[in-house]
C-alpha positions as CSV (number, residue, x, y, z in Angstrom):
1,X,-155.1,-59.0,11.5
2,X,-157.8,-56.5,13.5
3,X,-161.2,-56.6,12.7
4,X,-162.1,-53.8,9.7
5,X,-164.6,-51.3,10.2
6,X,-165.9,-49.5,7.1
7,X,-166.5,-46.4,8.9
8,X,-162.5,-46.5,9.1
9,X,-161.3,-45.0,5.7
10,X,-158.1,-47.5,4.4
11,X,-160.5,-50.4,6.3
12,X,-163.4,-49.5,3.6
13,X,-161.6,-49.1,0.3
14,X,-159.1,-52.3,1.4
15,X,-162.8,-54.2,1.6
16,X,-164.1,-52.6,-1.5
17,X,-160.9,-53.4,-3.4
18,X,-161.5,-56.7,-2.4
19,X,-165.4,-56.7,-3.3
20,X,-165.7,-54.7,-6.3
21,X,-161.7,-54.1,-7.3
22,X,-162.7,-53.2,-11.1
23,X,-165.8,-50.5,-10.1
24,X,-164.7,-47.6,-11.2
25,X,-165.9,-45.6,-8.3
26,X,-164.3,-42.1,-9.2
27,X,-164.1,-40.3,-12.5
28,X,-161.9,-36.9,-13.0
29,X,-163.6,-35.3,-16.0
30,X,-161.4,-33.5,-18.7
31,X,-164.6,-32.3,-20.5
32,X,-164.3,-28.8,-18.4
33,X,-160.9,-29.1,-18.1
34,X,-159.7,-29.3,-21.8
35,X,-162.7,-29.9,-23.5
36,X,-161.7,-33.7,-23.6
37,X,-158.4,-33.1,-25.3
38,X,-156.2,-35.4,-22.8
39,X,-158.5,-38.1,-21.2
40,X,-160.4,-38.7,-18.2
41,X,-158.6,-40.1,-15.0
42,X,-160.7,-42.6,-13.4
43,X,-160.0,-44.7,-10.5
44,X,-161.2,-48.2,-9.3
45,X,-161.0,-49.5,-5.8
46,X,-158.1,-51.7,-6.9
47,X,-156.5,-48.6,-7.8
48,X,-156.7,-46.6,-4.7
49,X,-156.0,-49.1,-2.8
50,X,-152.3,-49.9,-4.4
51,X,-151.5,-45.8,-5.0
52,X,-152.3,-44.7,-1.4
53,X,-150.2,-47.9,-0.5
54,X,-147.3,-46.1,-2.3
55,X,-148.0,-43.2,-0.3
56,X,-148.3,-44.3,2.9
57,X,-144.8,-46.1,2.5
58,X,-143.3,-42.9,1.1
59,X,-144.9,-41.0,4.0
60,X,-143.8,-44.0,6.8
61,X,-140.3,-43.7,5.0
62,X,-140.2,-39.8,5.9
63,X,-140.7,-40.6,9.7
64,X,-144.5,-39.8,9.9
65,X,-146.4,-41.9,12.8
66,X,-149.8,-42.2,14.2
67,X,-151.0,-38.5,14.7
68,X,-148.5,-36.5,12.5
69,X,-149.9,-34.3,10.4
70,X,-149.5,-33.5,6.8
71,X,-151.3,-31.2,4.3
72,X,-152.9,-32.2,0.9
73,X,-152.7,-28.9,-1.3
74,X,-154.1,-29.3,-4.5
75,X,-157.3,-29.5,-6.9
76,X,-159.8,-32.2,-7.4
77,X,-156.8,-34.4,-8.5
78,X,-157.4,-38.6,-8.1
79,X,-154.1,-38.4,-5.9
80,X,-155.9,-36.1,-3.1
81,X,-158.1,-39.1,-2.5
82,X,-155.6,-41.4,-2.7
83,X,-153.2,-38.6,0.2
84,X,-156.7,-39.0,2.2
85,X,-156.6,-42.9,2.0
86,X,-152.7,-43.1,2.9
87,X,-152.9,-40.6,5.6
88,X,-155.9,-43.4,7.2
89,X,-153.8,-46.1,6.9
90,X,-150.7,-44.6,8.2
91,X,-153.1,-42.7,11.5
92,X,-151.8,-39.9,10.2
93,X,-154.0,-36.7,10.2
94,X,-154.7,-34.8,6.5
95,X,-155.2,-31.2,6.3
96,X,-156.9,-30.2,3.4
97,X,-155.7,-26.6,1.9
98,X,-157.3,-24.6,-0.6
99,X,-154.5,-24.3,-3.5
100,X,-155.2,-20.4,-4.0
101,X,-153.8,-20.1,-0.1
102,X,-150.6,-18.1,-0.1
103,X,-148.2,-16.1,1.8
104,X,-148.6,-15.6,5.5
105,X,-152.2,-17.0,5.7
106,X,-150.6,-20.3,4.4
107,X,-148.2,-20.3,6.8
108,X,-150.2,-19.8,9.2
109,X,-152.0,-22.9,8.6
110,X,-149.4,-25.4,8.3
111,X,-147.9,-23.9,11.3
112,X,-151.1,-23.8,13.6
113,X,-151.7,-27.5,12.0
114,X,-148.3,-28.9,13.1
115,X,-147.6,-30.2,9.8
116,X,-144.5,-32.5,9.0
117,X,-145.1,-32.4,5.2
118,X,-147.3,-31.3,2.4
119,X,-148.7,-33.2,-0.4
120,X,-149.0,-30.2,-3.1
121,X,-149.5,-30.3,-7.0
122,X,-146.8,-28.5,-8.9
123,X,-148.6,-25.3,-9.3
124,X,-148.8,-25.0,-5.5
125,X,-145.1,-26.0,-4.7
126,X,-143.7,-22.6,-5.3
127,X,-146.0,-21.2,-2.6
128,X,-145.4,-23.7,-0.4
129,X,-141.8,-23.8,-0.1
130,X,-141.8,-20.0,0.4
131,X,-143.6,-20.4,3.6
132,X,-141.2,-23.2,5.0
133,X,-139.3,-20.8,7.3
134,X,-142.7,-20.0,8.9
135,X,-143.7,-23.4,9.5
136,X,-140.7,-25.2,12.1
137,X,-142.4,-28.5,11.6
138,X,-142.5,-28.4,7.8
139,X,-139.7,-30.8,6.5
140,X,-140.8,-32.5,3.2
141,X,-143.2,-31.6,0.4
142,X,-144.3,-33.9,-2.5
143,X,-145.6,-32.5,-5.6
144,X,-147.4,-33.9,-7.8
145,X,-146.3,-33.0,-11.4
146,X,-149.5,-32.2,-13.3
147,X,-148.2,-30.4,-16.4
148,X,-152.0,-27.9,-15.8
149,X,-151.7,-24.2,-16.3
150,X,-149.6,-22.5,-13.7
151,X,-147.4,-25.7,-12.9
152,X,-143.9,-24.9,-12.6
153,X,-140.7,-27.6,-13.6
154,X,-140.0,-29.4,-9.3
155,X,-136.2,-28.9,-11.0
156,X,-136.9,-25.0,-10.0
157,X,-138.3,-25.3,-6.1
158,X,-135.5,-26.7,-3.9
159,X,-137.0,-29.4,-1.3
160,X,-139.4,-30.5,-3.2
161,X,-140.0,-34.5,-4.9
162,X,-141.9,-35.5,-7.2
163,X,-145.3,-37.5,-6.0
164,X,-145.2,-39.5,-9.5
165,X,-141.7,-41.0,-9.0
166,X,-143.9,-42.2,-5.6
167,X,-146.8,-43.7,-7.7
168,X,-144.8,-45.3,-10.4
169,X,-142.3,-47.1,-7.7
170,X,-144.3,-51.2,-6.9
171,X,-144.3,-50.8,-2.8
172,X,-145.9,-53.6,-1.0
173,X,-149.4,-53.4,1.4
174,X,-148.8,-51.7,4.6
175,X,-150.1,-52.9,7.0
176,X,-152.8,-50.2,8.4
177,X,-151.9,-48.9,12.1
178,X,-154.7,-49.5,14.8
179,X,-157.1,-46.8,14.6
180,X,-160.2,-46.3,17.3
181,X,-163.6,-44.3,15.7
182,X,-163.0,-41.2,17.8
183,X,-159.2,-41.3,16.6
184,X,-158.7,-37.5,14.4
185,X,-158.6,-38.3,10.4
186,X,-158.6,-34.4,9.2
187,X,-158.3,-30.7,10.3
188,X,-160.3,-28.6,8.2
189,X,-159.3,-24.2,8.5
190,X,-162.4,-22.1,8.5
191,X,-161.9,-19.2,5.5
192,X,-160.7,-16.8,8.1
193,X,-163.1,-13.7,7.4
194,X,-163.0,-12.5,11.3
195,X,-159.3,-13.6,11.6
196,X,-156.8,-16.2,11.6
197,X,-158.5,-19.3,10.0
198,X,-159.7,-22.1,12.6
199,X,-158.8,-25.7,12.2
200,X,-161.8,-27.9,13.0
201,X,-160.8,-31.3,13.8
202,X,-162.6,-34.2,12.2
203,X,-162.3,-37.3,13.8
204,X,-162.9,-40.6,12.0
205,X,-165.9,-41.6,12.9
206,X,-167.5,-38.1,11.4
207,X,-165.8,-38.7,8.3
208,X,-167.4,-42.1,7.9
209,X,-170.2,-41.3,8.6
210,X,-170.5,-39.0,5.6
211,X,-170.2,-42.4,3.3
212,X,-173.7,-43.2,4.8
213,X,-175.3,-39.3,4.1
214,X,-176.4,-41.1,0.4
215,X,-179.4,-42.4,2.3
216,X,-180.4,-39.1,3.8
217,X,-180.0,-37.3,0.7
218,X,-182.6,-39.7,-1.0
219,X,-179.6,-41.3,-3.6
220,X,-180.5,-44.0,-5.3
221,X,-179.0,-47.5,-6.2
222,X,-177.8,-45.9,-9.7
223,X,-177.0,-42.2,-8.6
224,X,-174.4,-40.8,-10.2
225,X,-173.2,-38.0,-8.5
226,X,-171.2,-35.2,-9.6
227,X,-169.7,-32.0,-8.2
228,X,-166.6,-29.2,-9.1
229,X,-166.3,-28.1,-5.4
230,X,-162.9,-28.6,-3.7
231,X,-162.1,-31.7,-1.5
232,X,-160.8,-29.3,0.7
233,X,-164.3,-28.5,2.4
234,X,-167.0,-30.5,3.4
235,X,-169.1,-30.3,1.2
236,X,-167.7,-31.9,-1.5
237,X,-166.5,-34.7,0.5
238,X,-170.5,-35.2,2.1
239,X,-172.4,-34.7,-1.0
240,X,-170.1,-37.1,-3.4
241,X,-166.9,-38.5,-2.3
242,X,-167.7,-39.9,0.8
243,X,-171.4,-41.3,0.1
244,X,-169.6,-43.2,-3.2
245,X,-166.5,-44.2,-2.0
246,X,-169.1,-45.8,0.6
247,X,-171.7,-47.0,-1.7
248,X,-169.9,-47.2,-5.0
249,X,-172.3,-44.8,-6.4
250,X,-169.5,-43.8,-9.5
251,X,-169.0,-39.8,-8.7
252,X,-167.6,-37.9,-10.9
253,X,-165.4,-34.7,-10.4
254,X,-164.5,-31.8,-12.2
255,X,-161.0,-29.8,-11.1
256,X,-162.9,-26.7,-10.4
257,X,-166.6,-25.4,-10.7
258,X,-167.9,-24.5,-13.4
259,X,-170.8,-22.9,-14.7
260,X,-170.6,-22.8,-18.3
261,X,-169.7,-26.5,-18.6
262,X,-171.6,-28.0,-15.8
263,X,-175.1,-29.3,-17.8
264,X,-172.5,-30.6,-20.6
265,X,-170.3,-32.4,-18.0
266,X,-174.1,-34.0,-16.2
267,X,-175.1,-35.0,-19.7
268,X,-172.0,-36.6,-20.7
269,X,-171.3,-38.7,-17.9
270,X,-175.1,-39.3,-17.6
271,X,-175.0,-37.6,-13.3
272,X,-178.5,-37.6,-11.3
273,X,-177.2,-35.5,-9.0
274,X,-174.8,-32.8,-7.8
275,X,-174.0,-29.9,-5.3
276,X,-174.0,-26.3,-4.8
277,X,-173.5,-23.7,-2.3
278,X,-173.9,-20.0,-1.8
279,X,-174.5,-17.8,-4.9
280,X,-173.4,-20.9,-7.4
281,X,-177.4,-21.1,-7.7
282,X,-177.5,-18.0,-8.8
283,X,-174.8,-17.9,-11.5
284,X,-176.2,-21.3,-13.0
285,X,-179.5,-19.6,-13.3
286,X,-177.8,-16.3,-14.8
287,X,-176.2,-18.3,-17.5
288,X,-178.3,-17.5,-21.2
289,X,-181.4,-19.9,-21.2
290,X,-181.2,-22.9,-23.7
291,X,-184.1,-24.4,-25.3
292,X,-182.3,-28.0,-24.2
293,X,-181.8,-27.1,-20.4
294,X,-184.2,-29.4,-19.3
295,X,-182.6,-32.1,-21.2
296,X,-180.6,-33.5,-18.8
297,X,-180.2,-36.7,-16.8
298,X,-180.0,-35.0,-13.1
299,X,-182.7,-35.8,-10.7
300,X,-182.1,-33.6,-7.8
301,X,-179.8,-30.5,-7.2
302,X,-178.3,-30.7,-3.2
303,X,-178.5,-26.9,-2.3
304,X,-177.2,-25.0,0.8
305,X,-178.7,-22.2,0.0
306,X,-181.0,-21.5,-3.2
307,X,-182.6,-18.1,-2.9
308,X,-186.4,-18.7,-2.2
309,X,-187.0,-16.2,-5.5
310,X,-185.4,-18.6,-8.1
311,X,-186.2,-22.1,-6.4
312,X,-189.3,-22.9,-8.3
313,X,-187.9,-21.0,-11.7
314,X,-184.6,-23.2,-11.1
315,X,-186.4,-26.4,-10.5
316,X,-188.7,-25.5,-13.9
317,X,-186.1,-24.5,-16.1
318,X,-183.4,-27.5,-15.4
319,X,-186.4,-30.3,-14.8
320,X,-184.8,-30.8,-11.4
321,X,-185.9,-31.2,-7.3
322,X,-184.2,-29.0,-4.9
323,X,-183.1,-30.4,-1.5
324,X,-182.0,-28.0,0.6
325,X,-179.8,-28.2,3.8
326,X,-177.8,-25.7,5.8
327,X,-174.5,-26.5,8.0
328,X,-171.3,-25.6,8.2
329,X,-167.7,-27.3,8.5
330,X,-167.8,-26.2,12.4
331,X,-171.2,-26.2,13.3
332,X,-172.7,-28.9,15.4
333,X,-175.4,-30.0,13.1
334,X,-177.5,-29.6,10.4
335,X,-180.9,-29.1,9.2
336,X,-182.8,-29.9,6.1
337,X,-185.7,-30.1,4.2
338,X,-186.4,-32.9,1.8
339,X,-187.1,-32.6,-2.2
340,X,-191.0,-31.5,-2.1
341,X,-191.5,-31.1,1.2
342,X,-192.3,-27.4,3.5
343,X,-192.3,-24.1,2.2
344,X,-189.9,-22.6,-0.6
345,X,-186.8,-20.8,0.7
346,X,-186.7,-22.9,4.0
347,X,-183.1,-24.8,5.2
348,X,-185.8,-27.2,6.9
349,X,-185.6,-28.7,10.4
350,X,-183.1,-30.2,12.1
351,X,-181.7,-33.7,11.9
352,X,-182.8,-36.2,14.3
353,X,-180.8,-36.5,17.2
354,X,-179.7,-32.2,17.1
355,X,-181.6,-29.4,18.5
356,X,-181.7,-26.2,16.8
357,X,-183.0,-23.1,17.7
358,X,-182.9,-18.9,17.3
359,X,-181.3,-16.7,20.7
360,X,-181.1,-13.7,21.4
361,X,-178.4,-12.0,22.6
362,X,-179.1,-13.1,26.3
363,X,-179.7,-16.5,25.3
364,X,-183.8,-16.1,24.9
365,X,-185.1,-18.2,22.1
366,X,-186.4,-15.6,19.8
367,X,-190.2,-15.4,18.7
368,X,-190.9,-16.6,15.1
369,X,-190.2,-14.1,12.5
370,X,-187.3,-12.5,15.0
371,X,-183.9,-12.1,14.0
372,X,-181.1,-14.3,16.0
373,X,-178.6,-16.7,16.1
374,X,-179.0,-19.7,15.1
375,X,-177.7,-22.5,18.1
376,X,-177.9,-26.0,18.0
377,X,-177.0,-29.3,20.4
């Protein structure tokens, strides 16, 4: 057998599984999703470890090897994670796709992408097998039958099997394929808003070392994080999965983001911490004031973002610390400023090791207060 590395994905949950197989590391909340009608899917180690074995046999048994590509298309479902884990032990490369893609923007994607397969849920298959002809490489989807809003019987799409027949089949360990720290793990698409979307390429090593940004946040042994944003970007994957699936920190995940259930959902499952981006600050803060907001277990709010007028109002009102960050999925590195530290409304300075600073348009750097762009190394 190789030597493991942690910072390898199916290295660290085959270790954890063997550490800590009964922590149950990752919680899918149905408080938001049905208001707690069906229950909660949680996961252990143990059980990532034997459904992304499944899937990586199912995926070797389609003629995927080391480098192939295949998308994961869905939700915050527990089987994304588990696609993500089976795709590391296989060396095959995941591309994460936002389920609302469609049409000719989708195919773009899995075509730019190379993708041999896709790993949907049901209420994506229909979209995805209507963009097969523009994607050559495309030749098997798996959907996962979820029975949500908007899923549609796999008896109706033609080409498409059913993920679940996959995780109920027993299917022995596979062995994981050699993988080297600079090897690629994902290919994340930019949104596209100046043209076709971009596929950044994430190698492993940057991927672990997300499992080890619980430190630099300032979590704690007990944290308890929580977020609704998609697996498909970053920043779900830095703030929560990652970091726990590293440090067993017990996330917990809601499908989608939401702001009318979110201090609910943080009270329920008792969460110190979670994440938000863009103008999510603002619609938390827009929501009718409670005399009980403050009532809540959350210790700090991981912001990329939070407009400088509602930071100390938002921090007041919720009984929470801001930390505030700013990156992006293809930028080469990231600033911050810690929870009580600098001036309100800052995105802080850089982290060590990366130099930041503001150009002009002939490469100057700019004097303070001076519009530019913002360039780092």
């Amino acid at each position: 057998m190789r030597d493991r590395n942690e910072f390898i994905l199916a290295d660290l949950i085959a270790i954890r599984a063997e550490q800590k197989p009964d922590l149950d590391v990752l919680t899918f909340e149905h408080l938001s999703l049905d208001d707690g009608a069906t229950a909660d899917e949680v996961r252990t180690y143990a059980q990532l470890q034997r459904n992304a074995n499944r899937i990586a046999a199912q995926v070797i048994s389609r003629g995927m090897n080391k480098g192939d590509r295949f998308a994961i298309m869905m939700r915050n479902h527990p089987e994304f994670v588990e696609a993500m884990i089976a795709a590391s032990i296989t060396g095959c490369i995941f591309v994460p796709i936002d389920p609302r893609t469609r049409g000719d923007k989708l195919g773009f994607m899995l075509r730019n992408s190379g993708c041999r397969g896709v790993i949907c849920a049901d209420y994506c298959a229909t979209q995805v097998a209507a963009v097969g002809k523009q994607a050559p490489d495309l030749n098997w989807i798996l959907a996962l039958e979820s029975g949500e809003p908007g899923a549609v019987s796999l008896s109706c799409v033609t080409g498409v099997d059913s993920l679940n027949v996959v995780l109920s089949t027993p299917a022995d360990t596979v062995d994981p394929v050699a993988i080297e720290l600079s090897d690629p793990l994902q290919i994340i698409y930019t949104s596209g808003t100046t043209g076709d979307p971009k596929g950044i390429v994430g190698d492993t090593m940057r991927f672990g070392g997300t499992g080890m940004m619980g430190g630099f946040y300032g979590y704690q042994e007990d944290e308890r994080p929580y977020t609704g944003l998609s697996f498909t970007h970053n920043n779900a994957q830095a703030t929560a999965l990652c970091p726990s699936l590293m440090m067993g920190y017990r996330a917990v995940f809601s499908r989608r983001f939401t702001k009318s259930r979110l201090w609910d959902v943080v009270r329920h499952y008792g969460c110190t911490s979670f994440s938000l981006i863009g103008g999510m600050a603002t619609a938390i803060y827009s929501e009718p004031k409670k005399p009980d907001d403050s009532d809540n277990p959350v210790r700090m709010v991981v912001s990329g973002g939070m407009p400088a007028a509602i930071w100390e109002p938002f921090e007041k009102r919720f009984g929470v610390k801001i930390f505030e960050f700013y990156g992006a999925s293809d930028g080469g590195g990231m600033a911050y400023k810690p929870v009580s530290e600098g001036p309100v409304g800052s995105c802080g300075k850089p982290m060590a090791g990366i130099i930041m600073k503001i150009l002009d348009g002939d490469g100057n750097e700019c004097a303070p207060g001076v519009v530019g762009e913002i360039c780092c190394r």
